[in-house]
N, C-alpha and C positions, 0 to 999 in steps of 0.2 A: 240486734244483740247489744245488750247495755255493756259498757264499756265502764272500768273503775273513777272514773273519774265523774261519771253521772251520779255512784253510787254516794248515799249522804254520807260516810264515814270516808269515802275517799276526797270529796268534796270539803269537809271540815281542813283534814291535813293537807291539801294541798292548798288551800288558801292561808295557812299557817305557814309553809314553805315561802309564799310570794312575801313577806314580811321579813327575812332571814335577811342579816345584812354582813355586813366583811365577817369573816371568820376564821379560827387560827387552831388548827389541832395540836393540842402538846397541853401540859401544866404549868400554871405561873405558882411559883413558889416563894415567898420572902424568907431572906434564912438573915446569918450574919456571919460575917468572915472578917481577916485582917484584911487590912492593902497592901502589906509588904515594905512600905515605909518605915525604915528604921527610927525615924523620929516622929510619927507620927503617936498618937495616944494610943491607941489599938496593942502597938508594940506589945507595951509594958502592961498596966493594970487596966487599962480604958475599958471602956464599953467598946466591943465591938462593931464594924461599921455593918448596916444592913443593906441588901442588898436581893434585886428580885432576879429570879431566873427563870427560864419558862426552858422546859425537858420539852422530848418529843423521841419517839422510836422512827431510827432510817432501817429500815432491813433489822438486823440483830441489835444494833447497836442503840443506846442512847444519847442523844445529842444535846448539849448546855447552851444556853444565847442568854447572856446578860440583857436587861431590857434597862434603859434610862430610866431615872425616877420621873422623867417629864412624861414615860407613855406609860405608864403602869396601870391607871385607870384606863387609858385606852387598849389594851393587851386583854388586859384582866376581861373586858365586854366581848373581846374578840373571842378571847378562850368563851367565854359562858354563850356567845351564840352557836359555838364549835359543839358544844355536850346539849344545845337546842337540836342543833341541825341532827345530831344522833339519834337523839330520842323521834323527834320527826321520822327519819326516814326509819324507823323499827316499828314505831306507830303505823306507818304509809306499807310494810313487806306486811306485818299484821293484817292490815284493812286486804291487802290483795290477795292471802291465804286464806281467810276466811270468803272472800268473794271465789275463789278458784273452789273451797269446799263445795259450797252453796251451788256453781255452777254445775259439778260432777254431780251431786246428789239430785239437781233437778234433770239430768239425761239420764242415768240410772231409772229415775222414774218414769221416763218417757218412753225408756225402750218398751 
């Protein structure tokens, strides 16, 4: 009995999965806010300062984490391997629903 992972469409995605590296679920956002420095430039007329946040749902709630400007590009890769690794494993439930149809329908035929 062939098992999913023999099958070529389970084979494809799971050699796509061994390639996934660190990954972070949530959204990195750039927005812009003040700092709260009364003498800062922001205050008054300035440009406000910009700043990235990566959201994430705990249970009901939403949750904010300021991220440094020094890991932004490394956050930002973290997140897009996080919306890889989704789409993988929806691809990878896919491949084994259609192998589970295929299975039934060929002992159906056998009875």
């Amino acid at each position: 009995m062939p098992s999913l992972a023999t099958t070529p469409a389970g084979r494809r995605v799971l050699a796509r999965l061994r390639g996934i590296g660190p990954f972070l679920q949530g959204s990195l956002t750039i927005t812009t806010k003040r700092c709260g420095r009364p003498t800062c430039r922001c205050a008054t007329a300035g440009p406000l300062h910009e700043v990235a946040l990566l959201t994430w749902k705990e249970g009901a709630r939403t949750r904010t984490l300021h991220v440094p400007q020094a890991l932004r590009e490394e956050v930002a890769a973290w997140v897009a391997e996080a919306k890889r690794l989704k789409h993988l494993s929806h691809a990878m439930s896919a491949a084994q629903r259609a192998f589970l149809r295929r299975r039934r329908a060929r002992a159906r035929r056998g009875r």
